[in-house]
C-alpha positions as CSV (number, residue, x, y, z in Angstrom):
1,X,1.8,31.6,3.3
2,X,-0.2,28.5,3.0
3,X,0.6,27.2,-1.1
4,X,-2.7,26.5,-3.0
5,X,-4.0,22.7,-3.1
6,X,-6.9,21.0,-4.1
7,X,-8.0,17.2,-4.1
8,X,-10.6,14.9,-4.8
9,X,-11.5,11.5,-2.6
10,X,-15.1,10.4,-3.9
11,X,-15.8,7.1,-2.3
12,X,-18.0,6.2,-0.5
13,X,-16.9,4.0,2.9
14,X,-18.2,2.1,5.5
15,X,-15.1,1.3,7.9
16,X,-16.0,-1.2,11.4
17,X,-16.8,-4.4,12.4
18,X,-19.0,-5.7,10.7
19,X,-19.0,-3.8,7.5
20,X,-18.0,-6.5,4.9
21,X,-22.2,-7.5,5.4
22,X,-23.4,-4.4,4.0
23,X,-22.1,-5.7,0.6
24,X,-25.7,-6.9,-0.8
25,X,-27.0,-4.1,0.1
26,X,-24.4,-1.6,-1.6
27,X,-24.9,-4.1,-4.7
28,X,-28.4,-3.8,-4.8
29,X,-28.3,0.2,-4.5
30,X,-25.6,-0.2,-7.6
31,X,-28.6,-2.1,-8.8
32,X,-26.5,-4.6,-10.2
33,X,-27.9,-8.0,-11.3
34,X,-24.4,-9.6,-12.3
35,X,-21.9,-8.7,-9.7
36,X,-18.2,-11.0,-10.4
37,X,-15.9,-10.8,-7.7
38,X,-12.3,-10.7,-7.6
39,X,-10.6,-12.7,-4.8
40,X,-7.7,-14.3,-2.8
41,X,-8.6,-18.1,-2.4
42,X,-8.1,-17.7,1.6
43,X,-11.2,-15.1,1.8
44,X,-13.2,-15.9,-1.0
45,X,-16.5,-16.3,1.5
46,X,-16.6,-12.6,1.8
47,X,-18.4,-13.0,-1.5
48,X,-21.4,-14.9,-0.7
49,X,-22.9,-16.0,-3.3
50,X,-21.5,-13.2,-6.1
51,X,-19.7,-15.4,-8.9
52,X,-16.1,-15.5,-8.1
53,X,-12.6,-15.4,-9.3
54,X,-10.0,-16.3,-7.3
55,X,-6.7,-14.3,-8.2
56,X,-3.9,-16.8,-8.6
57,X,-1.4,-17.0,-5.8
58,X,1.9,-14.5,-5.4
59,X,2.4,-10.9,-6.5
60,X,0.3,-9.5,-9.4
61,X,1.8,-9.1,-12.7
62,X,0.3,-7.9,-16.3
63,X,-0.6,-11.2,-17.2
64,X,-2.4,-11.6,-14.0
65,X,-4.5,-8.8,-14.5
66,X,-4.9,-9.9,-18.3
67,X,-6.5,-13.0,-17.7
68,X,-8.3,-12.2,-14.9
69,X,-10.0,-9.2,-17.4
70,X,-10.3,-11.9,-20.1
71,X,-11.9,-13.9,-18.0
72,X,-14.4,-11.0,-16.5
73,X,-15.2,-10.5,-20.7
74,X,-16.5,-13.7,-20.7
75,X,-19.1,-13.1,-17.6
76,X,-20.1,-9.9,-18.5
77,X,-20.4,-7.8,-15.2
78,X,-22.0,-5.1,-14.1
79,X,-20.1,-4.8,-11.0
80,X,-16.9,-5.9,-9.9
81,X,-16.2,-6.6,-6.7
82,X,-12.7,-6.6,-5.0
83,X,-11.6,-8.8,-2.0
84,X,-8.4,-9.3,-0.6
85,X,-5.0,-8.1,0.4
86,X,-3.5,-5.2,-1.7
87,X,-2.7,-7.7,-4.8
88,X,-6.2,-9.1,-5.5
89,X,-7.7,-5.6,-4.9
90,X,-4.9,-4.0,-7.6
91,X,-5.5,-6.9,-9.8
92,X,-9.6,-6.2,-9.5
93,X,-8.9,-2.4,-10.3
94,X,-6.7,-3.0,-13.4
95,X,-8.7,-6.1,-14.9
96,X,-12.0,-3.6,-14.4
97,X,-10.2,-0.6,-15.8
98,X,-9.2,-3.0,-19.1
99,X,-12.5,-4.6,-19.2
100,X,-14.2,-1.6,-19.2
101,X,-12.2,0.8,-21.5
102,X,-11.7,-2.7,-23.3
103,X,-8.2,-2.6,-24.5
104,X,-5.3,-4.8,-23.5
105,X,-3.6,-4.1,-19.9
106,X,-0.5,-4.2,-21.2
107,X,-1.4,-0.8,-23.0
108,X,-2.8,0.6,-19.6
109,X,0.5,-0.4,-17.6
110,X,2.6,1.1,-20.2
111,X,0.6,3.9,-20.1
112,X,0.0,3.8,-23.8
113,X,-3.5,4.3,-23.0
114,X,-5.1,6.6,-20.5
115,X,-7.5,5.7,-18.2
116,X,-10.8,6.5,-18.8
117,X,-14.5,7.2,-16.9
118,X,-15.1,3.3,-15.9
119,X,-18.2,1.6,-17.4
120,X,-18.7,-0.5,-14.4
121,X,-18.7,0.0,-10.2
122,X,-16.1,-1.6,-8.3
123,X,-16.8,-2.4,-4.5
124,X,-13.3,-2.8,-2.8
125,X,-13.6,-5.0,0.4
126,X,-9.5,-5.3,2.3
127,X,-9.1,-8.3,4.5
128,X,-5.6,-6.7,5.4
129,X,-4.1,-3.6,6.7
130,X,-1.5,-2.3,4.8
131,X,-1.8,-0.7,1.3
132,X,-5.0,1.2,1.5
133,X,-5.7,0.1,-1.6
134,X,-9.2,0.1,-1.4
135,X,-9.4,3.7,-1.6
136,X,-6.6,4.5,-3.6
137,X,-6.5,4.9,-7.6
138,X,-2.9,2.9,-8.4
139,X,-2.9,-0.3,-9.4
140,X,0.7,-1.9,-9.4
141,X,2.2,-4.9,-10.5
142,X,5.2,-6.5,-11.3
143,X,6.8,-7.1,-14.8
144,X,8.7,-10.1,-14.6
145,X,10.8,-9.2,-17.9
146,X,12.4,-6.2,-16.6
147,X,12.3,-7.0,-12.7
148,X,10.9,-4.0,-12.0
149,X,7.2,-2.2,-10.6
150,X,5.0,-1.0,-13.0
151,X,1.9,1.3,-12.4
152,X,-0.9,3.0,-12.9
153,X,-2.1,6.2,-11.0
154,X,-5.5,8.0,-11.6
155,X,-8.6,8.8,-9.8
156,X,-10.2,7.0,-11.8
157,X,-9.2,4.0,-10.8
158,X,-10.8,4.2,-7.4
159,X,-13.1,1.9,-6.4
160,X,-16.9,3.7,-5.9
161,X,-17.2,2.1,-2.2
162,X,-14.9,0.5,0.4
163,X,-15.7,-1.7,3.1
164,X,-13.1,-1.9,5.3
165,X,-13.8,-4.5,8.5
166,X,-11.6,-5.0,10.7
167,X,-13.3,-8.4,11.5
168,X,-12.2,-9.3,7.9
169,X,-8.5,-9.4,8.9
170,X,-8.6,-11.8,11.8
171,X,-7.4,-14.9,10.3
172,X,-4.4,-12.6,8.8
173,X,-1.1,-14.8,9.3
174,X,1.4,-13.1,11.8
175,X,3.6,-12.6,8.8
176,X,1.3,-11.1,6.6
177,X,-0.1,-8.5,9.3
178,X,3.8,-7.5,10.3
179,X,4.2,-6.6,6.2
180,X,1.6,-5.6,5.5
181,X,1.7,-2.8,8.9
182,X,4.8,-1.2,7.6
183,X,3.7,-1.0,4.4
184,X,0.9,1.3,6.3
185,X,3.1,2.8,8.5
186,X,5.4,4.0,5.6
187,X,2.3,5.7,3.5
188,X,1.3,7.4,6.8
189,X,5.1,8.9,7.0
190,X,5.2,9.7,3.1
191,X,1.9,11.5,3.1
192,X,3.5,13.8,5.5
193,X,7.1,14.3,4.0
194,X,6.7,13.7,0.4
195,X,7.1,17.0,-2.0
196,X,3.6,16.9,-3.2
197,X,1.8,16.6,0.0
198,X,-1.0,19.1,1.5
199,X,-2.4,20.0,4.7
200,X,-5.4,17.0,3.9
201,X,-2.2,14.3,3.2
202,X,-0.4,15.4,6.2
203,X,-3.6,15.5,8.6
204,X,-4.4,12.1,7.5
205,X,-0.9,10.5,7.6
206,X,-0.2,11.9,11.4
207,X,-3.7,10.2,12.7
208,X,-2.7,6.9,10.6
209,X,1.2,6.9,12.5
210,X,-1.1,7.3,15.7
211,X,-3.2,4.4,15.0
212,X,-0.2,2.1,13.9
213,X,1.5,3.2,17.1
214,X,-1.4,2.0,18.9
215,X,-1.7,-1.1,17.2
216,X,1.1,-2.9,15.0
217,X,2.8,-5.2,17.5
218,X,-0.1,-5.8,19.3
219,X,-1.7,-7.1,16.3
220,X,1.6,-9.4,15.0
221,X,1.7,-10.6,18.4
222,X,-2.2,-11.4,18.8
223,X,-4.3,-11.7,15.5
224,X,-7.3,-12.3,17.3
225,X,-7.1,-8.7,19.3
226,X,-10.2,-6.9,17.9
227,X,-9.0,-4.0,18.9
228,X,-5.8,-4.2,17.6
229,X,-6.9,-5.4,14.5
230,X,-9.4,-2.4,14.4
231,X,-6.2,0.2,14.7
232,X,-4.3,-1.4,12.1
233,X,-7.4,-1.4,9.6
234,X,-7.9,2.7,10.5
235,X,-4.1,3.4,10.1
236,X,-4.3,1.7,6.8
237,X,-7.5,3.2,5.7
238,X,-5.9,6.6,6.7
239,X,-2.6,5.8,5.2
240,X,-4.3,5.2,2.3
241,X,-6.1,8.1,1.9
242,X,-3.3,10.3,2.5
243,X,-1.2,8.7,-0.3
244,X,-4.2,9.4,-2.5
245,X,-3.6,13.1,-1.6
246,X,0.5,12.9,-1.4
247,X,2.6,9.7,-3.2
248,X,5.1,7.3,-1.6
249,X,8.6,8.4,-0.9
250,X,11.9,6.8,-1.2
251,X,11.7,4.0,0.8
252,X,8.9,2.9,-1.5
253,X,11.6,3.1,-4.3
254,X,13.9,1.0,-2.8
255,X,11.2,-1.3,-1.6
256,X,9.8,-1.7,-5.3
257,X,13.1,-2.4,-6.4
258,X,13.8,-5.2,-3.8
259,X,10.5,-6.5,-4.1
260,X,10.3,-6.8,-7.7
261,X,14.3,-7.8,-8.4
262,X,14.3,-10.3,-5.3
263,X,10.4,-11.3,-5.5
264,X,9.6,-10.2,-1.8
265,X,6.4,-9.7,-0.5
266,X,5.7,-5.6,-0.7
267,X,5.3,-4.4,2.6
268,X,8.5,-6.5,3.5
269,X,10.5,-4.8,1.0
270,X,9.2,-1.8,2.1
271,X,10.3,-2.3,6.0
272,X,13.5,-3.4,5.0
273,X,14.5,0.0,4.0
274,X,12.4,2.6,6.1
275,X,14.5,3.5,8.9
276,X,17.4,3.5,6.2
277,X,15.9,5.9,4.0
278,X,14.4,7.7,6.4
279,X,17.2,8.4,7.7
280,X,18.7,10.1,5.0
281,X,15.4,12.0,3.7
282,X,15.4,13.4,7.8
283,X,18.1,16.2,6.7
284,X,15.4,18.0,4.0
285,X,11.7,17.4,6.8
286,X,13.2,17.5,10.2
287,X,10.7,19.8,11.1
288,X,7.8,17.5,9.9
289,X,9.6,14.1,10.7
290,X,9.1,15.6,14.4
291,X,5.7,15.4,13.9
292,X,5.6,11.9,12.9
293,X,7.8,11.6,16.1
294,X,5.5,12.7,18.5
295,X,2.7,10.9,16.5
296,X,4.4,7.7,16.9
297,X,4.8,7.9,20.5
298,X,8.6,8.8,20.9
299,X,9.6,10.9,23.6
300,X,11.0,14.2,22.8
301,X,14.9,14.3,23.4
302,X,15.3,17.9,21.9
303,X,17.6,17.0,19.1
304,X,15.0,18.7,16.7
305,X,17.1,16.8,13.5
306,X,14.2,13.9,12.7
307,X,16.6,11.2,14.3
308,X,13.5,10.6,16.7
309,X,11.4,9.0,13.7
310,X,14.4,7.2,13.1
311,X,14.6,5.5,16.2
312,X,10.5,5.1,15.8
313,X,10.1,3.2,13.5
314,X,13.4,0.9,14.4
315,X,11.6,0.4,17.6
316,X,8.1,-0.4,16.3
317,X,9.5,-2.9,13.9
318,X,11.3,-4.5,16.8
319,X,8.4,-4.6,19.0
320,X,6.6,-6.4,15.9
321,X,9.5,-8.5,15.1
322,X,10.6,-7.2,12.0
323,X,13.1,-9.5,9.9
324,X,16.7,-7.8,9.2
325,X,17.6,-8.0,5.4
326,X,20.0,-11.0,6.3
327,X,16.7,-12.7,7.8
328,X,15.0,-11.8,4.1
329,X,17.8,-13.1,2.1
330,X,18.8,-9.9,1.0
331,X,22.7,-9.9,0.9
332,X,25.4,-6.9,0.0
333,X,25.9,-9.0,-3.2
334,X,22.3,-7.7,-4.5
335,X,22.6,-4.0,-3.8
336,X,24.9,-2.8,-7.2
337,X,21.7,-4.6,-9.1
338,X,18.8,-2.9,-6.9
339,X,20.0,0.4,-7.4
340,X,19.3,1.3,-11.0
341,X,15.5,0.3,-10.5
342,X,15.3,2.4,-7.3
343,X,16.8,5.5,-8.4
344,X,14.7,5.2,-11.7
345,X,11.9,4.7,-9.5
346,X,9.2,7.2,-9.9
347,X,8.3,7.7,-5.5
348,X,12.0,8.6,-5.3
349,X,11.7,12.2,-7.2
350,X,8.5,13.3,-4.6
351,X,10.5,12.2,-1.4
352,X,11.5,15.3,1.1
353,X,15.2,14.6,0.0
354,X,16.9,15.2,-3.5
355,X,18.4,12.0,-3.8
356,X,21.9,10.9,-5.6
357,X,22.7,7.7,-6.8
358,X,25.6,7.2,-3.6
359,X,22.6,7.7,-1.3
360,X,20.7,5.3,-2.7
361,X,23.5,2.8,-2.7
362,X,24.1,4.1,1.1
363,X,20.9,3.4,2.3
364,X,20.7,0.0,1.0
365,X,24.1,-1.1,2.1
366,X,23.2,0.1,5.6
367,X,20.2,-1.9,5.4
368,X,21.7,-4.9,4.2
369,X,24.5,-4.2,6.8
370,X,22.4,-4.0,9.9
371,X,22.1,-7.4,11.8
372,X,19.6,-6.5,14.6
373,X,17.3,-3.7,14.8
């Protein structure tokens, strides 16, 4: 019997080379007079000549998002437009939700308030391939007080149109595009295993771990391989949908909680711990972790048990060069602190695997642990 399901994905996008041009025109059918984007320094060009704010530098926290909506208040849009990595387009969506529903974002993040119909468009252009965010309705930041991830989840965050060019990526650092490709290679996983999945997350997650497959070290190892660079953008934008129709699993926990606790980059925090968790969730999703398997590439041995995926993703990050947690400057000294924020962590009740506390320590020891991949 297949269980009942139902989701809703309404923007609009324009995904290949090239795309990142059609942004006058998708202004001008917004018919917006006063566009202010929302940028990372290194790619504010993608704005022409739209008013812009550069996002300050590092991960995004509340106050990030709080000045940047101040400052928005002050220009009066009637579109926002996103550029960036997965911070500056996270940043846009939250200072746009708070600008438009005009209350504080410290109320939205603590989820004091709920998220309303927004006011005003949001165009969300990536210029990496990782988080998806640009179709996607969470919004997450760090909250330096308690060390830990806070977020905000609701389709009405999403932006109303995404232009995803691959072309936009090219002058991605090597370090950036190896992050930033497991963060996308872990969504695709989740949207298959994770609890609240469906057919639609599960579809879209296989074709993104195809794409990643096809691309990732090729892409670390070359940033100016169009082609690569056009799989990675597609697994991402895939990866992204089908965590819009699905949620994160554990090793999203544990990433948040190294990332935020140790101030690491996402998609590093994320790697760090995939094969780890992985390989503890494989015991409840065998059956779907072979999927992924063959998705990714890996020859079928007949052990039917998920350890395939395992050994996957272990060889993908090795072909990209994937740092060990020793190479990170995460040390067995930091796991007894890590663990409270993971298991707390919301993406670790949808994971395919009830999880105790001891197997949350477990996995991150065994990260932490491994020297080589």
């Amino acid at each position: 019997m297949i269980a009942a399901f139902g989701f809703d994905l309404p923007v609009r996008i324009q995904f290949g080379e090239g795309a990142s041009s059609a942004l006058p025109d998708v202004l001008s059918e917004l018919r917006s007079r006063r566009p202010v984007a929302v940028a990372d320094e290194a790619v504010a060009e993608l704005a022409g000549g739209v008013e812009t704010l550069v996002k300050p530098a590092g991960e995004p926290t509340i106050a990030m998002v709080a000045e940047i909506a101040e400052r928005l208040a002050a220009l009066e849009p009637d579109a926002v437009v996103a550029i960036g990595g997965g911070s500056a387009l996270d940043v846009g969506k939250g200072a746009r939700a708070a600008l438009s529903q005009g209350v504080a974002a410290a109320e939205l993040y603590a989820g004091r308030v709920r998220v309303a119909e927004p006011t005003i468009p949001l165009v969300a252009v990536p210029t990496t391939s990782g988080t998806g965010s640009e179709v996607s309705g969470g919004s997450v930041v760090t909250d330096p007080e308690s060390g830990r991830k806070l977020g905000i989840a609701s389709p009405l965050m999403r932006a109303q149109h995404a232009l995803v060019d691959p072309l936009a990526t090219l002058g991605l650092p090597r370090a950036a595009t190896m992050e930033t490709g497991a963060d996308a290679l872990a969504q695709a996983i989740g949207g298959v295993t994770v609890r609240n999945g469906n057919p639609g997350s599960v579809a879209l997650g296989l074709e993104a771990c195809r794409h990643v497959a096809a691309g990732y070290a090729r892409a670390v190892a070359n940033g100016a391989d169009r082609e690569a660079r056009a799989e990675m953008s597609l697994a991402s934008l895939l990866a992204g949908l089908s965590m819009n129709l699905s949620d994160c699993g554990a090793d999203h926990a544990l990433g948040h909680a190294i990332g935020a606790g140790l101030h690491l980059p996402h998609g590093l925090a994320v790697g760090l711990v995939l094969a780890e968790t992985l390989d503890v969730s494989r015991a409840s999703c065998p059956d779907r972790l072979e999927r992924v398997a063959d998705a990714l590439g890996e020859p079928d041995d007949g052990s039917r048990d998920g350890s395939r995926v395992v050994r996957a993703v272990r060889r993908l990050l090795a072909d990209a060069g994937f740092p060990t947690c020793a190479e990170a400057g995460v040390g067995a000294g930091d796991v007894e602190a890590l663990v409270p924020a993971a298991v707390d962590d919301y993406c670790l009740t949808v994971d395919a695997h009830a999880w105790s506390e001891a197997e949350v320590r477990g996995a991150f020891e065994a990260a932490v642990a491994l020297s080589g991949r």
